[in-house]
C-alpha positions as CSV (number, residue, x, y, z in Angstrom):
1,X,101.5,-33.8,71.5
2,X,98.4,-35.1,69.4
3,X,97.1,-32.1,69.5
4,X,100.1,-30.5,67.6
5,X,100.5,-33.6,65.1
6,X,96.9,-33.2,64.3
7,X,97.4,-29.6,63.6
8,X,100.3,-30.0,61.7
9,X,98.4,-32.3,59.4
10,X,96.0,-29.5,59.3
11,X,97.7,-27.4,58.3
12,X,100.0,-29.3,55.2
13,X,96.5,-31.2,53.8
14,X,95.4,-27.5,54.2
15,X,97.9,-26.0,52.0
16,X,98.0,-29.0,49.3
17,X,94.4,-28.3,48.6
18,X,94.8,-25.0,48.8
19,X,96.8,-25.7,45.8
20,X,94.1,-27.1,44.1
21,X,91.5,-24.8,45.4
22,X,93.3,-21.8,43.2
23,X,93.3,-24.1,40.5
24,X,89.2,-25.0,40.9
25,X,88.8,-20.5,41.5
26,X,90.1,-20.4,37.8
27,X,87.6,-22.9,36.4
28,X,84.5,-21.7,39.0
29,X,85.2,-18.2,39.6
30,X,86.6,-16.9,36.6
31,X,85.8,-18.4,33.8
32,X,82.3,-19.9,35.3
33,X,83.3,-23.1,34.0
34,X,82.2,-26.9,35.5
35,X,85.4,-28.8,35.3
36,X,84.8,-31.9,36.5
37,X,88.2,-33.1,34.9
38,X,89.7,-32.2,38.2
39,X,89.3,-35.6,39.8
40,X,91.6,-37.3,37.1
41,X,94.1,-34.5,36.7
42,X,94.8,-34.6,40.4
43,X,95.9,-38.4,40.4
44,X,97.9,-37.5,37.0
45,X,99.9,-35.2,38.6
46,X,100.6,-38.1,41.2
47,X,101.2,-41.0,38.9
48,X,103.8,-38.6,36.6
49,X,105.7,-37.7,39.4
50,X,106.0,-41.2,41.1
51,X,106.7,-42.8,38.0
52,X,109.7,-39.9,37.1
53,X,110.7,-40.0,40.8
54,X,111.5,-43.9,40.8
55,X,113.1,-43.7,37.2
56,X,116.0,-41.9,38.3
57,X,114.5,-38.2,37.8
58,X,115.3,-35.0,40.7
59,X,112.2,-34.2,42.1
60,X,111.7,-30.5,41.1
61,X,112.0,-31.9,37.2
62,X,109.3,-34.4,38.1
63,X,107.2,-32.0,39.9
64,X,107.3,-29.6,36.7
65,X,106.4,-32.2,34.3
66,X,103.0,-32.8,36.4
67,X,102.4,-29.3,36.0
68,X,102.5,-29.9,32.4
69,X,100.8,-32.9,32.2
70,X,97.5,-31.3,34.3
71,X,97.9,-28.3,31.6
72,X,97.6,-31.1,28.8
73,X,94.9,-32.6,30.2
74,X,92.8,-29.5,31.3
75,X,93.4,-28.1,27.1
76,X,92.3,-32.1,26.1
77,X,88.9,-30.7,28.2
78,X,89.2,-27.5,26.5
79,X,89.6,-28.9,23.4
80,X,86.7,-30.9,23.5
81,X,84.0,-28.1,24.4
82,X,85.2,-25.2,22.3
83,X,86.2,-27.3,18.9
84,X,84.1,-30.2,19.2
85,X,81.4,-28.0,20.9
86,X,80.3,-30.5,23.5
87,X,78.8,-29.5,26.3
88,X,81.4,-28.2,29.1
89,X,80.1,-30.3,31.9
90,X,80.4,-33.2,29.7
91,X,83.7,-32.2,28.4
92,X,85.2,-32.8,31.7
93,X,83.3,-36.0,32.7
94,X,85.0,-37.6,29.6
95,X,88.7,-36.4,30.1
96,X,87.9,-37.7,34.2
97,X,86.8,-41.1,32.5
98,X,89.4,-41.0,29.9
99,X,92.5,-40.7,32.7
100,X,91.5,-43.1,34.6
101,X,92.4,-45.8,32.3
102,X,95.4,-43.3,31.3
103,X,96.7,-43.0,34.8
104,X,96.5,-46.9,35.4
105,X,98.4,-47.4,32.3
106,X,101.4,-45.1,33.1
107,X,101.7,-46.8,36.8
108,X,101.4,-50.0,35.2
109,X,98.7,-51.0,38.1
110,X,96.6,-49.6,40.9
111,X,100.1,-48.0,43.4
112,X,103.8,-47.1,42.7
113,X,105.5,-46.6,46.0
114,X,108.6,-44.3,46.3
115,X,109.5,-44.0,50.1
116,X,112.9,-44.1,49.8
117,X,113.2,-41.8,47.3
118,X,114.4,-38.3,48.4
119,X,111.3,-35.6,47.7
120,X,110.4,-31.9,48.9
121,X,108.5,-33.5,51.6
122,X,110.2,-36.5,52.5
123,X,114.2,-35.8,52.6
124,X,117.3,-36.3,54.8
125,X,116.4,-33.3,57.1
126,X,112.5,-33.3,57.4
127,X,113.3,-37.1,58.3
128,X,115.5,-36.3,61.1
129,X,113.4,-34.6,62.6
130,X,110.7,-35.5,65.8
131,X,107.3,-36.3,64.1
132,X,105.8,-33.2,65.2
133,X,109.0,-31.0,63.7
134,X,108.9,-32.6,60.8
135,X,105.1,-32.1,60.2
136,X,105.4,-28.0,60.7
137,X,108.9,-28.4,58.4
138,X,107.0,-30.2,56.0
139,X,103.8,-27.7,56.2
140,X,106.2,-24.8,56.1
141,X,107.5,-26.5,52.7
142,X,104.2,-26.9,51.2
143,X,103.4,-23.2,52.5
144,X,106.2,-21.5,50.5
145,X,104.5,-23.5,47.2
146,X,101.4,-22.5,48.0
147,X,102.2,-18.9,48.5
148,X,104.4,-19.1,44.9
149,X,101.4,-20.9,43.1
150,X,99.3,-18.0,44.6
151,X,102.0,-14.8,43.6
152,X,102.0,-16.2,40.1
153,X,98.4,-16.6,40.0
154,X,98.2,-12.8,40.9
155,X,100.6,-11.5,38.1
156,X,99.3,-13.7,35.6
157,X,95.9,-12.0,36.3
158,X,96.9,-8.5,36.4
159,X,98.4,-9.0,32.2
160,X,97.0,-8.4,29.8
161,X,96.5,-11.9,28.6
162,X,95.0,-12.3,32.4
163,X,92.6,-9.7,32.0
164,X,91.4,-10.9,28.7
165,X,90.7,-14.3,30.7
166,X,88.6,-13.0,33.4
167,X,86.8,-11.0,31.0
168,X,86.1,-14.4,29.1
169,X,84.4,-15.4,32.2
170,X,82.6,-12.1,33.0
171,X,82.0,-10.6,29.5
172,X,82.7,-12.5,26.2
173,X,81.4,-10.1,24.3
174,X,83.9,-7.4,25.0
175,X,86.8,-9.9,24.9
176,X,85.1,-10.8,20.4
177,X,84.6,-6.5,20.1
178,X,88.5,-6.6,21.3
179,X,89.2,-8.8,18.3
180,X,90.1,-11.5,20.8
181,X,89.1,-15.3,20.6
182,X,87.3,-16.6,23.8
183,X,88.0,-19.7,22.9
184,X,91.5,-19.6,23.3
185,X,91.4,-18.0,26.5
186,X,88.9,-20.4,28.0
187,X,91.4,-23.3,26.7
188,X,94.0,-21.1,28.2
189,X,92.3,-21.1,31.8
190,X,91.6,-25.0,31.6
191,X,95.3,-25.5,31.2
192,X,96.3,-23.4,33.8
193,X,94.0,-24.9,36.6
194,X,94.3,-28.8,35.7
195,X,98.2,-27.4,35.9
196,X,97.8,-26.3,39.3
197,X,95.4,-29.6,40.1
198,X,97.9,-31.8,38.7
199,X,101.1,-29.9,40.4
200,X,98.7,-30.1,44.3
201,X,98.7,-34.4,43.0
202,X,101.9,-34.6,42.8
203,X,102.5,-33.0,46.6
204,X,99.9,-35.0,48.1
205,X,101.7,-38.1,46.8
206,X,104.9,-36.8,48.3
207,X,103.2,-36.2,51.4
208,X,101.9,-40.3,51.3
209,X,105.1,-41.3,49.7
210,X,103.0,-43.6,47.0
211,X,100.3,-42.7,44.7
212,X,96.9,-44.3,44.7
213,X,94.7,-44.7,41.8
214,X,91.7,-43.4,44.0
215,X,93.4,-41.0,45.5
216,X,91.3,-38.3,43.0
217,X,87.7,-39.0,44.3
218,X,86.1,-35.9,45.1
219,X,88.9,-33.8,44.6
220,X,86.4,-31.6,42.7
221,X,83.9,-31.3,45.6
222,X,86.1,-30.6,48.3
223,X,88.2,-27.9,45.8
224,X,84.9,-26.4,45.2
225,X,84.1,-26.4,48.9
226,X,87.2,-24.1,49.7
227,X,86.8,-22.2,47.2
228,X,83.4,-21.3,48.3
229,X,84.6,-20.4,51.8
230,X,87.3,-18.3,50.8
231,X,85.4,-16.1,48.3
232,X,82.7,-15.8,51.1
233,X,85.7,-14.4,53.4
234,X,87.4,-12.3,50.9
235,X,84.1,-10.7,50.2
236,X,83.6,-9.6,54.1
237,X,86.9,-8.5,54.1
238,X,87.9,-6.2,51.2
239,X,91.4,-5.7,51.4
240,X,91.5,-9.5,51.0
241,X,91.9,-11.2,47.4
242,X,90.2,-14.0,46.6
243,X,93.5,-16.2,46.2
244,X,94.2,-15.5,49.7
245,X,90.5,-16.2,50.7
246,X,90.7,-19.6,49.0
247,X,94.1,-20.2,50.9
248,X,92.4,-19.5,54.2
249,X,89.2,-21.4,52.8
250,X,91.1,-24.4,52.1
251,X,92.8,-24.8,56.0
252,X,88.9,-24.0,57.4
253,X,87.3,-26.8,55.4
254,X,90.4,-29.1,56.1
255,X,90.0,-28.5,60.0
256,X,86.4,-29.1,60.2
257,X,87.1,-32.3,58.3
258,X,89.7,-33.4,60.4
259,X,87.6,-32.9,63.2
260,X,84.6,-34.4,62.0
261,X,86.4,-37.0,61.4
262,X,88.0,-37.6,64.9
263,X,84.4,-37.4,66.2
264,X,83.0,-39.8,63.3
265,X,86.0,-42.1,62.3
266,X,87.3,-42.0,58.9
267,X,84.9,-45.0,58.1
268,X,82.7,-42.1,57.2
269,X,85.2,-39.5,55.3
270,X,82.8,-39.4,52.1
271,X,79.7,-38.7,54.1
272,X,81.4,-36.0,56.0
273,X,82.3,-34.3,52.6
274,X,79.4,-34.7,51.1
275,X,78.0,-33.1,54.5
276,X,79.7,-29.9,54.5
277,X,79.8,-29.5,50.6
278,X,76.0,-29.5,51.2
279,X,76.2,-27.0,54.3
280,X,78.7,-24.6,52.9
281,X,76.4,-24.5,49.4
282,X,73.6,-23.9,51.8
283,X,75.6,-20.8,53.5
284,X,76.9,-19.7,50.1
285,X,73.4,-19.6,48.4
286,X,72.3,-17.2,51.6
287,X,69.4,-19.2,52.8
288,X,70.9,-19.0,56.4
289,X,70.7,-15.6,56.4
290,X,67.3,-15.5,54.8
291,X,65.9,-17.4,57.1
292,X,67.5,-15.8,60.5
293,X,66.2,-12.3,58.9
294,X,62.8,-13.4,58.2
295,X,62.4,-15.1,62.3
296,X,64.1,-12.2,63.7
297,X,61.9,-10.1,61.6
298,X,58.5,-11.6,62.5
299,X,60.1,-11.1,66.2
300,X,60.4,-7.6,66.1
301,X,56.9,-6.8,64.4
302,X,55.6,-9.5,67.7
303,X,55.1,-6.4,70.1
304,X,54.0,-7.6,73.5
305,X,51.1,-6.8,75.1
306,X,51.6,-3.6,77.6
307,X,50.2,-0.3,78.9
308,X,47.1,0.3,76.6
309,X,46.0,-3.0,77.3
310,X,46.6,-2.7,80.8
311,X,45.2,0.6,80.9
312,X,41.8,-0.2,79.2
């Protein structure tokens, strides 16, 4: 019975980052950008929807108006680097910094609680059920989001104005010849992920039934982390797209947590990120394999000592 509550945990803190990790493949991926304004969009998303939620407002409403409130924030970052030219990384430290204070302002202090409010993951039905059902119910919910988020994401990308965007990543200079501005389209792709970041906030409160002002520490590190993953699995397997390798990426990186965890205690959940962000930038950079090559290779060329010897 733990065993199956641990992997239904798995598998809905799996799919809420997952939600955040397509947000993070627009920003790193596609348009090569360091956001780092992800660890304050994700709490926004949170705060918005509790604060909506325990004001009287249906949960789908408050869910979209996080959306838009991680899109404002990630064009406040966009804003700052292409019309004030400040440097991108720099860009997003100071719309992280600035929502901090912003997010403690809407709660009006450090929590806002909403556990007997009625939400997509905590409802009359998912409720009823036996702890383990109503983990799976709840991960199936989160699931048919995910898989949504990641549709959208795929026919956005296949437009025209989706196209321009990757090629804003890949090639500015054919998105100016095209008598396109790159700026707009890098604002465009900010937007769009802190959306998605923000939306993943607002699910990972549901799925705590309160919101936390800390809740966004190293959102950005572990987002990056399954990203990582998944574009190293979509590239071994072609007929995979990235957005589903980030998906997959996502539950990896959010089982090896859990289990490092288990082994570690949670007393030690920062350290364990900051452990296997290290090792999965290690495996993406290709050093493992460098090195394995290079010992098996000095094996090979090691030819033991045989018959000429012998014979002579």
């Amino acid at each position: 019975m733990l065993f199956l509550n641990q992997m239904g945990t798995i598998f809905e803190m799996g799919f809420i980052y997952a939600v955040v990790a397509l947000g993070v493949y627009i920003t790193y991926k596609i348009l090569d950008f360091p956001d780092l304004s992800v660890d304050g969009s994700f709490p926004l998303g949170g705060v918005v929807f509790a604060v909506l939620l325990t004001n009287g407002c249906p949960w789908p409403v408050a869910m979209l108006v996080s959306f838009i409130a991680g899109c404002a924030a990630g064009l406040v970052t966009g804003v700052l680097h292409v019309k004030l030219k400040i440097n991108g990384l720099l860009s997003g430290i100071i719309t992280m910094t600035a929502l901090l204070s912003v997010n403690y302002l809407i709660a009006g202090g450090p929590m806002v609680s909403f556990s007997q409010e009625s939400t997509l993951l905590h409802n009359a039905i998912v409720d009823g059920l036996p702890r383990t059902g109503s983990l799976y119910v709840q991960a199936a919910f989160t699931l048919l989001l995910v898989a949504a988020c990641k549709i959208l994401l795929d026919l956005f990308l296949k437009t025209k104005s989706g196209f321009l965007l990757r090629a804003t990543g890949d090639n500015p200079q054919m998105v100016t010849q095209l008598g396109k501005n790159i700026d707009n389209y890098k604002m465009l792709g900010l937007s769009l992920a802190n959306g998605l970041v923000a939306l993943a906030g607002s699910l990972y409160c549901q799925y705590n039934t309160v919101f936390n002002s800390s809740m966004g520490t190293g959102t950005v590190v572990i987002a990056l982390a399954c990203v990582i993953i998944g574009c190293v699995i979509s590239k071994h397997i072609r007929v995979m797209k990235d957005t589903t390798g980030v998906i997959l990426g996502a539950i990896i990186y959010y089982a090896i947590l859990s289990v490092a965890m288990l082994i570690l205690g949670s007393d030690f959940t920062q350290l364990i990120v900051a452990v296997l962000f290290t090792l999965v930038l290690v495996f993406d950079s290709g050093l493992i394999g460098r090195t394995a090559k290079t010992i098996f290779g000095k094996l090979k060329k090691k030819k033991p000592s045989g018959g000429k010897d012998n014979d002579a």
